[in-house]
C-alpha positions as CSV (number, residue, x, y, z in Angstrom):
1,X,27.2,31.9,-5.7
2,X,29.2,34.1,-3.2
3,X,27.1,37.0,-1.4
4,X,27.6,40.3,-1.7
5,X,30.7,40.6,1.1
6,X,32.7,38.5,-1.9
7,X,31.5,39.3,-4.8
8,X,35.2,42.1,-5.4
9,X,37.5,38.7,-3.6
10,X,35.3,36.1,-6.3
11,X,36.3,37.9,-10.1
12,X,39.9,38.0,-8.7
13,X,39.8,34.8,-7.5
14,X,38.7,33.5,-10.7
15,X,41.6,34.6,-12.5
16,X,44.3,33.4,-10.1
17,X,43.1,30.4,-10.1
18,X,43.0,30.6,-14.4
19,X,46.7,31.7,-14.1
20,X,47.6,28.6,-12.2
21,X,45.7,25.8,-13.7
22,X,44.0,27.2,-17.3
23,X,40.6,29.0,-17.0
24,X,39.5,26.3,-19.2
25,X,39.8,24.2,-15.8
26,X,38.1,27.2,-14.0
27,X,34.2,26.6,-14.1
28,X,31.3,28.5,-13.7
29,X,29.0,27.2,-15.5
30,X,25.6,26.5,-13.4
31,X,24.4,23.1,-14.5
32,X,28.4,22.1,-13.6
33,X,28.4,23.8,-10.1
34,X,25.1,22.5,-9.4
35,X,26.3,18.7,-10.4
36,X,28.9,19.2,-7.4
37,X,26.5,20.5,-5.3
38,X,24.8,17.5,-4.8
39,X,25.5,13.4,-4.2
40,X,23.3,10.4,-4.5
41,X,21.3,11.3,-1.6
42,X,20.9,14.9,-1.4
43,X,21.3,18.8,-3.3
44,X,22.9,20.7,-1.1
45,X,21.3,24.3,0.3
46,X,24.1,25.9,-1.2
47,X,25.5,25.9,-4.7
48,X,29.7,26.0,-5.1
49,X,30.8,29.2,-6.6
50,X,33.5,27.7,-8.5
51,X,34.6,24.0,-10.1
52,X,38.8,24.0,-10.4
53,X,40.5,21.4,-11.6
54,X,44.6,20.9,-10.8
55,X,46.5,18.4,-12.8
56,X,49.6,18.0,-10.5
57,X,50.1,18.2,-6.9
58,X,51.9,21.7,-7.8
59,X,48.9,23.3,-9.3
60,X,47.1,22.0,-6.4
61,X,49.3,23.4,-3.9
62,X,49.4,26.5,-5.7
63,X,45.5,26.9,-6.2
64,X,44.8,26.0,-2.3
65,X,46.6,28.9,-1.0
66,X,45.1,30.7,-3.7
67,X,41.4,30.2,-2.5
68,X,42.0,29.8,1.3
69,X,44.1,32.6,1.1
70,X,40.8,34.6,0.1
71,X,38.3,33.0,2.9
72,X,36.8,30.9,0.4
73,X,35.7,27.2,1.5
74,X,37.0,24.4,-0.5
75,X,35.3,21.1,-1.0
76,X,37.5,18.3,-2.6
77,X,35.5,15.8,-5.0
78,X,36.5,12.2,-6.5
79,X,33.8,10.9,-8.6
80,X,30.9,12.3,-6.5
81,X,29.3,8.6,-5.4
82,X,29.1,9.5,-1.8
83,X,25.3,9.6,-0.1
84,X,26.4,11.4,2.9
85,X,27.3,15.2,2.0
86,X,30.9,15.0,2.7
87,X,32.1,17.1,-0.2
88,X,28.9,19.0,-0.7
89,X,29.6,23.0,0.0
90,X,28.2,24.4,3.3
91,X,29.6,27.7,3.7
92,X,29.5,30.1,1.1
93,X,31.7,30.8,-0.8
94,X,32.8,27.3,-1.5
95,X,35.0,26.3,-4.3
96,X,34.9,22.5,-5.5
97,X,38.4,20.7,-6.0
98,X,37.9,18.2,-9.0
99,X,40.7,16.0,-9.2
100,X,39.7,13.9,-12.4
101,X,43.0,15.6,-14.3
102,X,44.9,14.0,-11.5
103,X,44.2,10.3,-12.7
104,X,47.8,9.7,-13.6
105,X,49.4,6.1,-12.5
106,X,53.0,7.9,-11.4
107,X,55.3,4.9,-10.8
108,X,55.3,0.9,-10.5
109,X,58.5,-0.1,-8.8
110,X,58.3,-4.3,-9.0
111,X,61.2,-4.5,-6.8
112,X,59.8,-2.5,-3.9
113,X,55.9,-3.8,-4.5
114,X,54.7,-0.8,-4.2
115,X,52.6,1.5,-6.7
116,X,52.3,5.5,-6.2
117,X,49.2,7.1,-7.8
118,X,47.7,10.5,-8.0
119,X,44.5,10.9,-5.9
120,X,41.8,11.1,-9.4
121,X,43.0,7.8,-10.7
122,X,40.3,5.4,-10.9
123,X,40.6,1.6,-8.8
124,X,39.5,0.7,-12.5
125,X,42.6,2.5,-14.4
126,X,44.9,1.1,-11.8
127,X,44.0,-2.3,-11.7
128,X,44.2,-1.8,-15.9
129,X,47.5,-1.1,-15.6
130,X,48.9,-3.3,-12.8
131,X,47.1,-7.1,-14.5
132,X,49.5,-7.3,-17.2
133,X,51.9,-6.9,-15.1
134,X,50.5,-10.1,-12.6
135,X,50.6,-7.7,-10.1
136,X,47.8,-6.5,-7.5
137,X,47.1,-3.9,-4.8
138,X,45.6,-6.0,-1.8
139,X,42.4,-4.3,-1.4
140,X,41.6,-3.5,-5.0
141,X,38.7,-1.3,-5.1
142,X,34.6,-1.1,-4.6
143,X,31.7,-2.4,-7.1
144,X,31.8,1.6,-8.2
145,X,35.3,1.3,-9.5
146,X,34.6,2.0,-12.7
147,X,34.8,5.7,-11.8
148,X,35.3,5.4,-7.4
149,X,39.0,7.0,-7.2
150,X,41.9,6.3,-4.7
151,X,41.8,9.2,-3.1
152,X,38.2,9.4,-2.4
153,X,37.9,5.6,-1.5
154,X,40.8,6.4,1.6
155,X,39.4,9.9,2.8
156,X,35.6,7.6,2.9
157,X,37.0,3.9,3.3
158,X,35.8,1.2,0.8
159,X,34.4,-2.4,1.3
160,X,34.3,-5.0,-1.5
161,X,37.3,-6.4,-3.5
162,X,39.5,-7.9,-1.8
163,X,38.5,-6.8,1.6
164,X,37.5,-10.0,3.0
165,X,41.0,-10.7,3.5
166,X,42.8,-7.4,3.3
167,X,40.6,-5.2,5.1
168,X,39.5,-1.7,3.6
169,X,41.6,0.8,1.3
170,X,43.7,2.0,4.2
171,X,44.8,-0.7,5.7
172,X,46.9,-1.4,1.9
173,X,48.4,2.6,2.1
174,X,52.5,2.9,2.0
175,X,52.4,6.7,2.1
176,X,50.1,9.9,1.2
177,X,51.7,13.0,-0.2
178,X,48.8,15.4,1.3
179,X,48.2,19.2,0.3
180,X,47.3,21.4,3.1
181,X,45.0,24.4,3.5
182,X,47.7,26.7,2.8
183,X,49.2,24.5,0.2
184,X,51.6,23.2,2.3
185,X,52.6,19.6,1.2
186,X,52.9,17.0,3.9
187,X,54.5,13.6,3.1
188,X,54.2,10.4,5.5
189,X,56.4,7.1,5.7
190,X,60.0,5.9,5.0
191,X,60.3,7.6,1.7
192,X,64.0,6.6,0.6
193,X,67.1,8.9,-0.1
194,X,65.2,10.6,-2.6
195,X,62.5,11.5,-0.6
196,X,59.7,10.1,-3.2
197,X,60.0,6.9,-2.8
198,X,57.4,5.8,-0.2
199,X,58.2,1.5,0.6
200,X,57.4,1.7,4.2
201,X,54.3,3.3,5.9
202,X,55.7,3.1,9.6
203,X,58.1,5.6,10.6
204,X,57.2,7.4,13.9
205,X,53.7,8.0,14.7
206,X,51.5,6.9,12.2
207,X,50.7,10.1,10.1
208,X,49.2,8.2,7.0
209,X,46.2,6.9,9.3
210,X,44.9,10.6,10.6
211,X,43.8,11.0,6.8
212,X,42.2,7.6,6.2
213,X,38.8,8.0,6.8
214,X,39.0,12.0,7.3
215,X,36.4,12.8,4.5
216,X,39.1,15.6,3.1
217,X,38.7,17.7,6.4
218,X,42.7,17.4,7.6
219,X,44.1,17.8,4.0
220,X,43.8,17.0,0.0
221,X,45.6,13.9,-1.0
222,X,47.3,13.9,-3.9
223,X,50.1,10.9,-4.4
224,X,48.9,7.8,-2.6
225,X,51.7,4.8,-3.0
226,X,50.2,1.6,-1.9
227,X,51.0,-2.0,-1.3
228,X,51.6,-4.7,-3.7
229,X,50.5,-8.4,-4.0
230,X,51.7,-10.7,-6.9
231,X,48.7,-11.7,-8.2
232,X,47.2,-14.8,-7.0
233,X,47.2,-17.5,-9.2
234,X,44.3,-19.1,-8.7
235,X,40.7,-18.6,-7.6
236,X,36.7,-20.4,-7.4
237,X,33.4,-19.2,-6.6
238,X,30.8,-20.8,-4.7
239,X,27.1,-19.4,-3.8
240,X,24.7,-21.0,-0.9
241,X,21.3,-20.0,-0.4
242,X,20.4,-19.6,3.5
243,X,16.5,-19.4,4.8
244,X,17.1,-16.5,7.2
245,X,20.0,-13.4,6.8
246,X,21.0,-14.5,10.6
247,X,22.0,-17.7,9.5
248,X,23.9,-16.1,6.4
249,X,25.6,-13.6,8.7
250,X,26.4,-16.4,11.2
251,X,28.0,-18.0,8.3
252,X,29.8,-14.7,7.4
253,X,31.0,-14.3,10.2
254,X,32.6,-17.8,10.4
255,X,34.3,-17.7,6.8
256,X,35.9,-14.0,8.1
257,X,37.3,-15.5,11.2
258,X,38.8,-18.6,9.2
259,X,40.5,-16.2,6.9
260,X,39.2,-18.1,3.6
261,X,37.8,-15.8,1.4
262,X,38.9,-13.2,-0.4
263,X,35.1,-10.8,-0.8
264,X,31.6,-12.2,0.1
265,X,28.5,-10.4,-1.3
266,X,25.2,-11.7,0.4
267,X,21.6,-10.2,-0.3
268,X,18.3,-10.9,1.4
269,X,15.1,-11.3,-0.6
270,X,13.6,-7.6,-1.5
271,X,17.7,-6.6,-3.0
272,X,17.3,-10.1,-4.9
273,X,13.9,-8.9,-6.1
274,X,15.6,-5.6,-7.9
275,X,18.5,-7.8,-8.7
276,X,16.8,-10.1,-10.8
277,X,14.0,-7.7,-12.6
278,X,17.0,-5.9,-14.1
279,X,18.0,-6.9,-17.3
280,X,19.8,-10.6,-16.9
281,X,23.0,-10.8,-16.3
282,X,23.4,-13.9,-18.8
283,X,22.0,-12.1,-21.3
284,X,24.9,-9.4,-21.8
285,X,27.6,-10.8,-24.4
286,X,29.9,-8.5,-22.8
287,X,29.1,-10.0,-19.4
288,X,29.7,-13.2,-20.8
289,X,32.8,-12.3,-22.7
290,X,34.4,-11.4,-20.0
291,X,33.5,-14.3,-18.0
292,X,35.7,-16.7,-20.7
293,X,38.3,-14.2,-20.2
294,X,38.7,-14.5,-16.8
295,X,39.6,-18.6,-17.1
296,X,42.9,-19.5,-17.8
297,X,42.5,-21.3,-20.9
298,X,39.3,-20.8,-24.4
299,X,38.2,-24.0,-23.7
300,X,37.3,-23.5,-19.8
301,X,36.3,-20.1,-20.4
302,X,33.7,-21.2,-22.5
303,X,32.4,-23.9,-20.2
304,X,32.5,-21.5,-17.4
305,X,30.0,-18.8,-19.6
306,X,27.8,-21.7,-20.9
307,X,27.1,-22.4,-16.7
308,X,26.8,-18.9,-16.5
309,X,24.1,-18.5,-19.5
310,X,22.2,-21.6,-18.4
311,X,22.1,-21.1,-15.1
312,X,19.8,-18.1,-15.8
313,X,18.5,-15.8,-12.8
314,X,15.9,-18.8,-11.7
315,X,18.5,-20.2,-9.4
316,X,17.6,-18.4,-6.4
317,X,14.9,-19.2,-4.6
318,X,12.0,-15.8,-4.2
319,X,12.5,-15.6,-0.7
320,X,16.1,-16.9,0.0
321,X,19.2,-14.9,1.2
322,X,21.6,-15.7,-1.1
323,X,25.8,-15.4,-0.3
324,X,28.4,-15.4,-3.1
325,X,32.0,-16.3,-2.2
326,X,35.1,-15.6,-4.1
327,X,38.6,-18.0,-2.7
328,X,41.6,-17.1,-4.0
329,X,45.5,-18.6,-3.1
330,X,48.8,-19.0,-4.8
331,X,48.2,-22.7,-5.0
332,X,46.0,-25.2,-6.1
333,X,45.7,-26.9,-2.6
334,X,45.3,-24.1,-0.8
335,X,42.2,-23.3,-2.7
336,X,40.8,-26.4,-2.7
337,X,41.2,-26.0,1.5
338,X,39.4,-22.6,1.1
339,X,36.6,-23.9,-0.6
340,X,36.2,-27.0,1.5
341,X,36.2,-25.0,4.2
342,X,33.6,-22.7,3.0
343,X,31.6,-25.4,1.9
344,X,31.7,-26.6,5.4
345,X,30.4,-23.8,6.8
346,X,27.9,-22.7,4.7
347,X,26.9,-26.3,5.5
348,X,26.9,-25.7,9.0
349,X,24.6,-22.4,9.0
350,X,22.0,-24.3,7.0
351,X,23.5,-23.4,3.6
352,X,22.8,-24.7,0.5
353,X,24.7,-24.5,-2.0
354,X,23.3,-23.0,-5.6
355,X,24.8,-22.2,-8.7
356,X,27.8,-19.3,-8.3
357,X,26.9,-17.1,-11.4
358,X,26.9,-14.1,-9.6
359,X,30.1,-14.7,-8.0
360,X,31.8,-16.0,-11.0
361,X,30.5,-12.4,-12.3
362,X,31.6,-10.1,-9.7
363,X,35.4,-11.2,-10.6
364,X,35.0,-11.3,-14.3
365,X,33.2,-7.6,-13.9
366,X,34.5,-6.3,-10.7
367,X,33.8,-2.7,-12.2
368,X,30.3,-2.5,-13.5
369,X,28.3,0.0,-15.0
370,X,26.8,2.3,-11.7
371,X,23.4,1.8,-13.3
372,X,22.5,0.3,-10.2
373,X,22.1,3.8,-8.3
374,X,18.5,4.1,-9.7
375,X,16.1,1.2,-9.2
376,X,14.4,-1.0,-12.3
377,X,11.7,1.7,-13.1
378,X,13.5,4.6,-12.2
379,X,13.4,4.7,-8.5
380,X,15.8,6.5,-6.3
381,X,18.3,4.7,-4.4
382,X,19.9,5.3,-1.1
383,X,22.0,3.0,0.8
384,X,22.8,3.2,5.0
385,X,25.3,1.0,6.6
386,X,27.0,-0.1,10.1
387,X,30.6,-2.0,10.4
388,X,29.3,-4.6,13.1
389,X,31.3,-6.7,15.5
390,X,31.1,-10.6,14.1
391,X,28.9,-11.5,16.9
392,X,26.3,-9.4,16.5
393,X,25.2,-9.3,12.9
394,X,22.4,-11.1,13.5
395,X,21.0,-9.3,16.1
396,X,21.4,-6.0,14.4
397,X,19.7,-7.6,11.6
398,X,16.6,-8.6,13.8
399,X,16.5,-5.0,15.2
400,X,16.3,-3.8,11.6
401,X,13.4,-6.1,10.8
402,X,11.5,-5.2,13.5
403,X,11.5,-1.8,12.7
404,X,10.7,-2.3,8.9
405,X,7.7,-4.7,10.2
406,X,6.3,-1.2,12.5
407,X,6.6,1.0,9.0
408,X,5.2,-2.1,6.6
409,X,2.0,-0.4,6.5
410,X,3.7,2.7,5.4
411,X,6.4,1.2,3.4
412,X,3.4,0.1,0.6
413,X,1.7,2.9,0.7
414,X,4.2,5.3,-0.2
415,X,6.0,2.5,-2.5
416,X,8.7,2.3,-0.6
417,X,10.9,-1.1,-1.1
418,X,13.8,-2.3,1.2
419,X,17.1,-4.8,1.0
420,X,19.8,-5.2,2.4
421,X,23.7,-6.3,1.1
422,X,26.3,-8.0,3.4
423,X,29.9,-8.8,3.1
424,X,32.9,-9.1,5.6
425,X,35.8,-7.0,6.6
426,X,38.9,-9.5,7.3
427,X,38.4,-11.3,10.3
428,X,37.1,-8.1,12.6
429,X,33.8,-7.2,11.2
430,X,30.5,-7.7,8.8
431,X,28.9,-4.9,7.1
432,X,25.4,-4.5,6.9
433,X,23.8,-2.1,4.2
434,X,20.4,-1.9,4.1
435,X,18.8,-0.5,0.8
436,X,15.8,1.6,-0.1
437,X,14.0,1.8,-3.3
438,X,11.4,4.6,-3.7
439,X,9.5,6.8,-6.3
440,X,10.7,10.4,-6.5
441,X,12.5,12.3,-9.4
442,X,16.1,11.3,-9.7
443,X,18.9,14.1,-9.3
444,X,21.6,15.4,-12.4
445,X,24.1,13.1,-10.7
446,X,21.7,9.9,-12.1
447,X,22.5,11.0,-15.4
448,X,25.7,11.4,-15.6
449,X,26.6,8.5,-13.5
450,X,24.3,5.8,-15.9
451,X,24.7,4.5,-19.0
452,X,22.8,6.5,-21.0
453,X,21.0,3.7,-23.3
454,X,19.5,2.1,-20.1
455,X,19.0,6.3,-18.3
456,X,16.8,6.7,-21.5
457,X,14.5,3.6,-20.9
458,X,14.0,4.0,-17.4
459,X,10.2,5.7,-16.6
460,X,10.6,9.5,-15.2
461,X,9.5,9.6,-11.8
462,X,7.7,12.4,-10.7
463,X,8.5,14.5,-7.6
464,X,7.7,12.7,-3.9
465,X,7.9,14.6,-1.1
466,X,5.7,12.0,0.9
467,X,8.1,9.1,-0.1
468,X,11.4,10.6,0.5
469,X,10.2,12.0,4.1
470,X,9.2,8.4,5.0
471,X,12.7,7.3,3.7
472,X,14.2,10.0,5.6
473,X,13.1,8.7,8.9
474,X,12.9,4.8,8.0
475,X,16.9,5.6,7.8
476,X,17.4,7.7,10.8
477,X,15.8,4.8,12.9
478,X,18.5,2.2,11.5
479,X,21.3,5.2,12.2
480,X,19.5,4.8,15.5
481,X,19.9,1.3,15.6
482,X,23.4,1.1,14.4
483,X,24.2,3.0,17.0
484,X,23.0,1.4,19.6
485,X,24.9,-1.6,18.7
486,X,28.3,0.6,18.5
487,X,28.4,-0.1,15.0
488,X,31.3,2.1,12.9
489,X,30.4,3.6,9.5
490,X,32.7,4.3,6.3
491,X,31.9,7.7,4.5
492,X,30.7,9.4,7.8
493,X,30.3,13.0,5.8
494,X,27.6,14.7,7.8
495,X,25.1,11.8,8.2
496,X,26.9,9.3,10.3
497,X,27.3,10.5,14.2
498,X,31.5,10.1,14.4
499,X,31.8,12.9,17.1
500,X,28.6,11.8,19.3
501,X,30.6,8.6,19.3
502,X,34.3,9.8,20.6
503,X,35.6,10.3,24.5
504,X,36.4,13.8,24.9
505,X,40.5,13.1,24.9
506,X,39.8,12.0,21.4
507,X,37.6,14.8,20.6
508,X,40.1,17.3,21.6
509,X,43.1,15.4,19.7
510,X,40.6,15.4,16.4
511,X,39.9,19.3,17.0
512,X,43.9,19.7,17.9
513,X,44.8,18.2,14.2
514,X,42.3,20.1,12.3
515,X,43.5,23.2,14.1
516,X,47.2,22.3,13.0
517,X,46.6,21.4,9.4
518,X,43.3,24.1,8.5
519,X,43.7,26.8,11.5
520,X,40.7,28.6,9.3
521,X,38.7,25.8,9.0
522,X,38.5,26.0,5.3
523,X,38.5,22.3,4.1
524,X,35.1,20.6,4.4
525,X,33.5,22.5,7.0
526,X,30.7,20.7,9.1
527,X,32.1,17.4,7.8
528,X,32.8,14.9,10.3
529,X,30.8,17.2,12.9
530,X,34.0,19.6,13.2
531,X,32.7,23.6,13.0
532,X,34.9,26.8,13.9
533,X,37.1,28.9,11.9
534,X,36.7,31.4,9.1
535,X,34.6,29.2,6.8
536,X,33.1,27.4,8.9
């Protein structure tokens, strides 16, 4: 709540902000400000003092003057899946920008391949209304699509769908239409006669890029156009099983620089573990239902579902490291090539190859329910990662393990259980993501996140202080780690250390921009290590 040097600025705040965007989109409620005062990892140690909601990118410009105007702090929020504090409020007051009314798909112009969203549209909704279409952004959103948006995934970065060959969200952006702190609108790329309609990201100095990765600190997006792909025509799965993850990330990190996937998800044995005692896969009809969907034709997509419900989850062996591969082209050949190829690989690395049910899932479900953000009896869940060089997965992967063999003994005690994921980033990087699983009392953001048949089975966990402090300091020594490697990091929020890592030219350059586009420091303040102004 604002202290008592804002409490005359907050009532009248309040009501401009109804006047511009409905004070039915103006909430105070507690249980709604304390939702957006917290992520998957942590509740922040202050609570907003507002939740506004704009619906277009007027309202939005309108309401941002509005609030910095008053020295309040604002904190914009997609679908509030981050784990690193990056939109949680640290000054107070703090108002929290919700941009789910701005979810609208604005324009699909075939001709110029290119698709302009607002920033609250879902990588679900979009890729909804791009399929009939046989169309396709390149990099086509994370495992928490269902509800990730478009404007979150480029101010955090995303991994997953399409990545493999495309890189991260970013590296598919046209254009940004951006709101400054004032209100200001800034608009990047060749943008046509009309001035809104983005079909080139290069003009000049590349503005688009200073807000890719930014965490919301240099502006708010609001219209993102992005590039389009026809949608590839054909695609196959296959799935090895590998006796050590440096073997699988040797393997990895061959298929990216061959260029023949599209996505890769691997797992090591403890993220296999929770995998498999969830309920199977196999046996959701929706899971298979969409899996017949996905094949061109009844009869194969029946086939393909009757693999998928045989195979079971007994495929994998208890203490294998399992990688699922999705191959995609506009050709027949040219898949078959891909898959050969992969094949060869995995071969190489000491693969073996196993049944592909789980990769024949993640395309027919790209978009799952996010009921994996609490473990099979409840546990929390908190996820760490590093962006590492190709050649030196596996030894960042052996550093890990040695430090997860020093805190074993601590590790059972507490009931604390590890994993890791991998996957690829084009032909430039692997992403490691190591995984804990331990008992404490889950947050308001677990239950509104998961489906609420499974939230109600899951055992209550009781508060952990004990567990979550060991958790707390098993991840700082992989930060640690990661860092001594040189490793990057999506979603750097306040956890990941982006300004211990810069020269000071680029320092000064980052400080120079966020003094140019939020002289008062009111967007995000503390995010990305950046401190000074009024709100900050």
């Amino acid at each position: 709540m604002p202290d008592d040097a804002t409490n005359i600025a907050f009532p009248d705040l309040a009501a401009a902000l109804a006047n511009i965007v409905g004070p039915e989109h103006v909430v105070a409620d507690p249980a709604r400000r304390a939702l957006h005062s917290q992520d998957i990892w942590s509740k922040s140690a202050e609570t907003v003092a507002l939740v506004v909601s704009p619906a277009s990118i007027e309202e939005l410009s309108a309401l941002m003057a509005a609030v910095t105007g008053r020295g309040f702090a604002v904190a914009p929020r997609g679908a509030g899946m981050s784990y690193t504090g990056g939109y949680l409020p640290s000054a107070t007051p703090t108002v929290s920008l919700d941009m789910a009314r701005m979810n609208r798909v604005l324009a699909i112009r075939h001709d110029d391949m290119t698709v302009t969203v607002e920033a609250g549209c879902s990588w679900s909704a979009l890729n909804d209304a791009l399929k009939p279409l046989g169309l396709r952004t390149p990099f086509w959103g994370p495992m928490s699509g269902l509800v990730s948006t478009i404007g979150g995934g480029l101010s955090q970065l995303n991994a997953m769908l399409g990545a493999g060959r495309y890189g991260t969200s970013s590296e598919s952006l046209i254009a940004l239409s951006v709101v400054l702190a004032d209100g200001a609108v800034l608009r990047t790329g060749a943008r046509g006669a009309d001035g809104e309609s983005p079909f080139y990201r290069h003009y000049g100095p590349d503005l688009a890029g200073l807000f890719c990765g930014d965490n919301g600190v240099f502006g708010v997006k609001a219209h993102i156009t992005l590039r389009l792909i026809r949608a590839p025509q054909h695609e196959a799965y296959a799935s090895f099983s590998f006796g050590t993850g440096q073997q699988l990330l040797a393997a990895l990190a061959e298929i990216a620089r061959d260029g023949v996937a599209s996505e890769s998800c691997g797992f090591d044995p403890g993220l296999t573990k929770v995998r498999m005692a969830r309920a199977s896969l196999t046996s959701d009809v929706k899971t298979l239902g969409a899996v017949v969907a996905q094949q061109k034709s009844l009869l194969k997509g029946l086939a393909e579902a009757a693999k998928v419900a045989m195979a079971g989850r007994d495929f994998i062996g208890a203490d294998d490291y399992p990688l699922h591969v999705i191959c995609e082209s506009r050709s027949a050949a040219g898949l078959a090539d891909d898959l050969a190829r992969t094949r060869q690989i995995a071969q190489r690395f000491g693969g073996a190859e196993i049944e592909n049910t789980i990769a024949k899932v993640i395309r027919a479900v790209p978009f799952p329910p996010l009921n994996s953000i609490l473990g099979p009896a409840g546990e929390r869940w908190a996820p760490i990662h590093g962006v590492t060089a190709l050649s030196q997965g596996p030894a960042v992967l052996d550093a890990i393990q040695a430090a997860y063999a020093e805190l074993a003994f601590e590790f059972e005690r507490e009931g604390v259980s590890t994993g890791f994921l991998f996957t690829h980033m084009s032909t430039n990087a692997v992403i490691l993501e190591p995984v804990f699983y331990w008992p404490d009392s889950c947050f308001d953001i677990h239950g509104v996140a998961i489906e609420p048949s499974l939230m109600a089975r899951l055992p209550v966990q009781p508060d952990n202080p004990a567990a979550t402090e060991l958790v707390t300091r098993a991840r700082k020594q992989v930060l640690a780690i990661f860092q001594s490697f040189g490793c990057g990091h999506f979603q750097i929020g306040r956890n990941y250390p982006y300004r211990e890592s810069r020269d000071a030219a680029s320092w000064a350059l980052i400080e120079a921009v966020k003094a140019a586009v939020d002289p008062t420091g009111a967007l995000n303040p503390g995010v990305l290590g950046l401190t000074g102004g009024a709100a900050g």
